[in-house]
C-alpha positions in Angstrom: 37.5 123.4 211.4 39.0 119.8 212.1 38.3 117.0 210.1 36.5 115.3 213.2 34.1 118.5 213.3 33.0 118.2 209.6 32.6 114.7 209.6 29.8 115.0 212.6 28.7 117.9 210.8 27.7 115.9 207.7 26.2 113.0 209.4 24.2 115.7 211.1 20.4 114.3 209.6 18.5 117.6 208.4 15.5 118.5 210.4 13.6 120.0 207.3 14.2 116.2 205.5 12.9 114.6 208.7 9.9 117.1 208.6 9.1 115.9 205.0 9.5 112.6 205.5 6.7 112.9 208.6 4.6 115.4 206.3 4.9 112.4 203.7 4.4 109.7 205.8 1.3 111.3 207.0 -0.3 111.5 203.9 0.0 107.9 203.0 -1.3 107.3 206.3 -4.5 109.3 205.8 -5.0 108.4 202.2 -4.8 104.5 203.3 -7.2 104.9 206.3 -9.8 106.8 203.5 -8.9 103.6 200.9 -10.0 101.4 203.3 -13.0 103.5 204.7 -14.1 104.3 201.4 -14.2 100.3 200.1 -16.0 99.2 203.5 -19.0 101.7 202.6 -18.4 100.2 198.4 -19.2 96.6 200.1 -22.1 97.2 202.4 -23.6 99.5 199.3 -23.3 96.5 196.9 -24.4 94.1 199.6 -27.4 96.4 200.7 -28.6 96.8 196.8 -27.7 93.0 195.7 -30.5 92.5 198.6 -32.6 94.4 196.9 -33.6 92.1 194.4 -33.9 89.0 197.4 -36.7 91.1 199.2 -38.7 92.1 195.6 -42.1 90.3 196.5 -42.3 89.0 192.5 -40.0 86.9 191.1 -38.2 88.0 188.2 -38.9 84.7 186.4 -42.5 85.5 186.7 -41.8 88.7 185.6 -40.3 86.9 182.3 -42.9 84.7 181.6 -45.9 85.8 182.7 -48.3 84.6 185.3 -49.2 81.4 183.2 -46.0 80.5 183.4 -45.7 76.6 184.1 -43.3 75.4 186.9 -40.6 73.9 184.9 -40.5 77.5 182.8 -40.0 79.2 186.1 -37.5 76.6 187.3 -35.6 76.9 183.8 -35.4 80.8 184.0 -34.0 80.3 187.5 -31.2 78.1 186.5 -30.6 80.9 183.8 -30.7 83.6 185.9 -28.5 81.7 189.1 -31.6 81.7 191.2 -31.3 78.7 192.1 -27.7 78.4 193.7 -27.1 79.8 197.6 -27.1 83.5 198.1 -23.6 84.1 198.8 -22.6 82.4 195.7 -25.1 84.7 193.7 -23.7 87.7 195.3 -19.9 86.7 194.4 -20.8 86.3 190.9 -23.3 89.3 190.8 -20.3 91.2 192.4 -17.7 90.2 190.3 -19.6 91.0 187.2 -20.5 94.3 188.4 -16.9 95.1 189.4 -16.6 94.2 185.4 -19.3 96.6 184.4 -21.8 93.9 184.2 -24.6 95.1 186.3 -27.1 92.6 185.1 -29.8 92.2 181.8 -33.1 94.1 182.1 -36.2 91.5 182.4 -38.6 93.9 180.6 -39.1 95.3 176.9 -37.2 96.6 175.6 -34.1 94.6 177.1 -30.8 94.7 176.9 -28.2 95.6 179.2 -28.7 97.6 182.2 -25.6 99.2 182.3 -26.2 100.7 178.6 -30.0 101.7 179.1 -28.0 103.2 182.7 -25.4 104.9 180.1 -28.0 106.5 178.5 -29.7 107.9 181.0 -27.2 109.1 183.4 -25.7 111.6 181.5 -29.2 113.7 181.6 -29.3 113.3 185.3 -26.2 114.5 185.7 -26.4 117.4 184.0 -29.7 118.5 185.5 -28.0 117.8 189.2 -25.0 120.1 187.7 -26.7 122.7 186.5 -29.1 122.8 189.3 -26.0 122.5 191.7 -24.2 125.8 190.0 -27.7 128.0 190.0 -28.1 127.4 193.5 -25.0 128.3 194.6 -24.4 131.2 192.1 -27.2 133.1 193.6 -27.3 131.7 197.2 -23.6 132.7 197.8 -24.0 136.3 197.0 -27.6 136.3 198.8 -26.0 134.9 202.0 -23.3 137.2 201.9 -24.9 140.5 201.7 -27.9 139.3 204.2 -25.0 138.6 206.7 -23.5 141.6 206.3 -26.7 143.4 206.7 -28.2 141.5 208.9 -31.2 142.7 210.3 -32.2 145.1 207.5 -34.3 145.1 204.9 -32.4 142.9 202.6 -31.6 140.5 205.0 -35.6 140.5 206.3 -36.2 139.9 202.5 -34.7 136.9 201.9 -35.1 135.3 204.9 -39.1 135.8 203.9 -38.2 134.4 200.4 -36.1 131.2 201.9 -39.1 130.5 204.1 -41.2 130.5 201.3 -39.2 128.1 198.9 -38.3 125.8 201.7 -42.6 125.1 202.3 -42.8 124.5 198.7 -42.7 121.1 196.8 -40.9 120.4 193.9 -43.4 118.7 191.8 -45.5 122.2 192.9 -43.0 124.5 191.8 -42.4 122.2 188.5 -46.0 122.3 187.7 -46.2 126.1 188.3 -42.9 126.9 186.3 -43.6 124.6 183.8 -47.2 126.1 183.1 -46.2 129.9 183.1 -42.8 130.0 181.6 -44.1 127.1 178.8 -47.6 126.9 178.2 -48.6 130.7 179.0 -45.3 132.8 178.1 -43.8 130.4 176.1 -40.4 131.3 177.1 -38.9 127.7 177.0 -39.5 124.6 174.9 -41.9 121.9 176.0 -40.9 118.8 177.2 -38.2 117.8 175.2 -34.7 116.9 175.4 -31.4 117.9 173.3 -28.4 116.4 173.9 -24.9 118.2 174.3 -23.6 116.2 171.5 -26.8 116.7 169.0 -26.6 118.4 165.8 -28.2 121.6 167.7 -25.4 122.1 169.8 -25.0 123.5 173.6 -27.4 126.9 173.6 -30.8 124.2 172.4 -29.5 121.8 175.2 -29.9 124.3 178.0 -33.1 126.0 176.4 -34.5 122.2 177.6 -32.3 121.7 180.8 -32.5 124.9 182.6 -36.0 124.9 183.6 -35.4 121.4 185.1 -32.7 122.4 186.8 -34.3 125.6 188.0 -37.1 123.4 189.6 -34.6 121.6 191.5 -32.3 124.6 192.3 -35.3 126.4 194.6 -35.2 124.5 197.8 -31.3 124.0 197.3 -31.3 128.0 197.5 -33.3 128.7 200.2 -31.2 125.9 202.4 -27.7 127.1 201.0 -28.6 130.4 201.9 -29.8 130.2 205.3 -27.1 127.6 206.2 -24.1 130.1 204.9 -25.7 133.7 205.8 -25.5 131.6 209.5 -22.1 130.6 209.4 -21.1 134.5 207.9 -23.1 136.1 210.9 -21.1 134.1 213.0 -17.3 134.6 211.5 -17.8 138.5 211.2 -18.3 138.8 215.0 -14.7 137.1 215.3 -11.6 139.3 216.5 -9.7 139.0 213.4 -12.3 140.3 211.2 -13.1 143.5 213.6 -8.8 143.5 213.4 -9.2 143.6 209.6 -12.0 146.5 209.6 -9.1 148.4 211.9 -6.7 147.8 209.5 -9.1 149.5 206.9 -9.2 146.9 204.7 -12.4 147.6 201.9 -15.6 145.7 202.7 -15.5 143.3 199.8 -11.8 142.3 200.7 -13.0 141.0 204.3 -16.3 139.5 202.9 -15.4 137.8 200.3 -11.6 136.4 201.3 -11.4 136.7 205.0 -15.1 135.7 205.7 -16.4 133.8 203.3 -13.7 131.1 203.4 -13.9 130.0 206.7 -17.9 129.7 206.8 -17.9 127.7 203.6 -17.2 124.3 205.8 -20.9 123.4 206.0 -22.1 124.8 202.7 -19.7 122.6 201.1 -20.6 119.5 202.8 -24.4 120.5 202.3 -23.2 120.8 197.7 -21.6 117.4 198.6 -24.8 115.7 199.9 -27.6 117.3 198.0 -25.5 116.7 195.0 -25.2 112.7 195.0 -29.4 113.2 196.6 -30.2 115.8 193.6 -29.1 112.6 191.1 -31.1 110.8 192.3 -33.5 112.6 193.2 -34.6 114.0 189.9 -37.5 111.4 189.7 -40.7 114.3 189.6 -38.9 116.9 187.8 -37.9 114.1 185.3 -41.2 113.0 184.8 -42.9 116.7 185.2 -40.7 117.6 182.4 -40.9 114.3 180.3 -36.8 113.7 180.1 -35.2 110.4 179.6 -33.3 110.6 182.9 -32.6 107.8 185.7 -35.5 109.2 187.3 -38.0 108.5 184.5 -36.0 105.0 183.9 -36.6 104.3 187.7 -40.5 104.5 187.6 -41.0 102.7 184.5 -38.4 99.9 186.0 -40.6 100.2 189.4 -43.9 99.7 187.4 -42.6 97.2 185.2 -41.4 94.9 187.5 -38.0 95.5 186.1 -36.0 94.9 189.3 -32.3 93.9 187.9 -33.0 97.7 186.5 -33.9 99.1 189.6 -31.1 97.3 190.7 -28.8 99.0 188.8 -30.0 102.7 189.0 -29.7 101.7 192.9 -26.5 101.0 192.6 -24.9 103.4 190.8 -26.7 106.4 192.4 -24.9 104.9 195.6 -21.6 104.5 194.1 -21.7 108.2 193.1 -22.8 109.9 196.5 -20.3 108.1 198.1 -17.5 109.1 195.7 -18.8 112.9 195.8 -18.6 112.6 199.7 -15.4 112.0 199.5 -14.5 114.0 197.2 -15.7 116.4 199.3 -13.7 115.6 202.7 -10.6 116.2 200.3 -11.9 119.5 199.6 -11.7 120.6 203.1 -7.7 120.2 203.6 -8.2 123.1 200.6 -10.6 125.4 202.3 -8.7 124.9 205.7 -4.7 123.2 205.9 -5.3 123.2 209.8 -7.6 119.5 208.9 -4.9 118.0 206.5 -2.4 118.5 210.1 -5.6 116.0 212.0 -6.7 119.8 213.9 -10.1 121.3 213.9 
């Protein structure tokens, strides 16, 4: 080999380097345009709940004082407050101190900050949404699988009948119902209470109080989950490669649960994602069936109170987290699926 030859030979660029480079390249790309996406809908959320308190038909000074309030006392608490200065300069500062964690000072006994009575709260919420999240899709998921792969039988004609019935059914009905039976009649959990995970009683007392809760919310998230993926199922096991697999003689659960299930889970996912961030806040009526000192329960005393910088604030950060769980669900597809991390369907 000549010198000439190996010289072109090493200036030759590598194909696999330039393929990385692109691969890289095209993540940044992606992750930029959901940066940018993802603070647009951050803005027009706090915009949207800073307007909130602007359309509240009482003012918050009255809400302070009392009705017998005289007009300097009003116009002294709006000085206080910032009430008094032009909108977009109350949104800047209301912004920036909510960017700080400063989400504003509750108006109503007992006050204090809202982002601590929030603190407070939100972890009951939560857990309740959790739990509720991982009931529903522990049983639906095995439910939807077997109906689709008896479809039409018995099984399937069963829960379809049960899915029909839980969908028609309220949640402050089934609360009432479950909470009578299993609590006043049977006695098989506590009444309405609440433990903490990091009381004295430990984890086992905490979900003696939350699983009832959660069960109340987990009922219509069943029935949907497990019409919505028994669907999908139905739909993949007609495809070619799964009759190719049953050829192969590959054992029933292999196909169901690796080479079918996978696939169908695109819209069960984005379903969790949504009901999820909706299940948080959402837990208003079981909250209050129950008696627990959730966001829920803080909402309707906030709502009856008059406490609007509260309201506010449960507003707020209810929004902040369905939009970070949305995303955080678009991210999951490129791991159910690599074909949408390439931009392909």
């Amino acid at each position: 080999m000549t010198a000439a030859t190996s010289s072109v030979e090493l200036e030759r660029p590598d194909p696999r380097g330039r393929a990385s480079g692109r691969r890289v390249g095209q993540i940044l790309k992606v992750g930029s345009r959901r940066a940018i996406h993802l603070l647009v809908v951050l803005f027009l959320v706090s915009l949207g709940t800073f307007m909130l308190l602007q359309l509240t038909p009482t003012d918050p000074a009255i809400t302070i004082l009392g009705s017998n309030a005289t007009p300097e006392a009003v116009q002294q608490v709006h000085h206080e407050l910032g009430l008094d200065r032009p909108l977009v300069s109350q949104y800047a500062s209301w912004l920036s101190k909510a960017v700080h964690g400063d989400i504003g000072t509750s108006v109503v006994p007992p006050e204090g900050s809202v982002a601590g009575r929030i603190r407070q709260a939100l972890p009951v919420s939560l857990e309740l949404a959790i739990l509720a999240q991982i009931i529903a899709l522990g049983v639906s998921v095995p439910v939807a699988v077997w109906s689709a792969y008896r479809e039409g039988g018995l099984a399937d004609r069963l829960f379809s009948g049960v899915s029909f019935g839980l969908l028609s059914i309220p949640s402050f009905v089934s609360g009432l119902v479950l909470a009578l039976v299993l609590c006043l009649d049977l006695r098989v959990f506590p009444r309405s209470q609440w433990v903490r995970l990091t009381s004295a009683e430990g984890v086992a007392a905490n979900l003696r109080h939350a699983l009832l809760p959660a069960l109340t919310l987990a009922l219509t998230e069943i029935a949907v989950f497990v019409r919505l993926l028994r669907s999908d199922l139905s739909t993949t096991l007609r495809e070619d490669y799964i009759t190719m697999a049953q050829a192969k003689g590959m054992s029933v659960r292999r196909i169901l649960f690796r080479h079918a299930l996978r696939p169908s889970m695109f819209s069960l996912i984005t379903l969790a994602g949504v009901s999820l961030g909706r299940l948080i806040g959402g837990t208003v009526i079981v909250e209050v069936i129950f008696g627990l000192p959730g966001i829920g329960t803080q909402l309707v005393n906030a709502v009856g109170g008059g406490d609007y910088p509260l309201v506010q604030g449960i507003v707020l950060v209810v929004a902040v987290i369905y939009v970070f769980v949305n995303q955080l669900v678009n991210v999951s597809y490129g791991l159910l699926d690599p074909r949408t991390r390439r931009g392909r369907t």
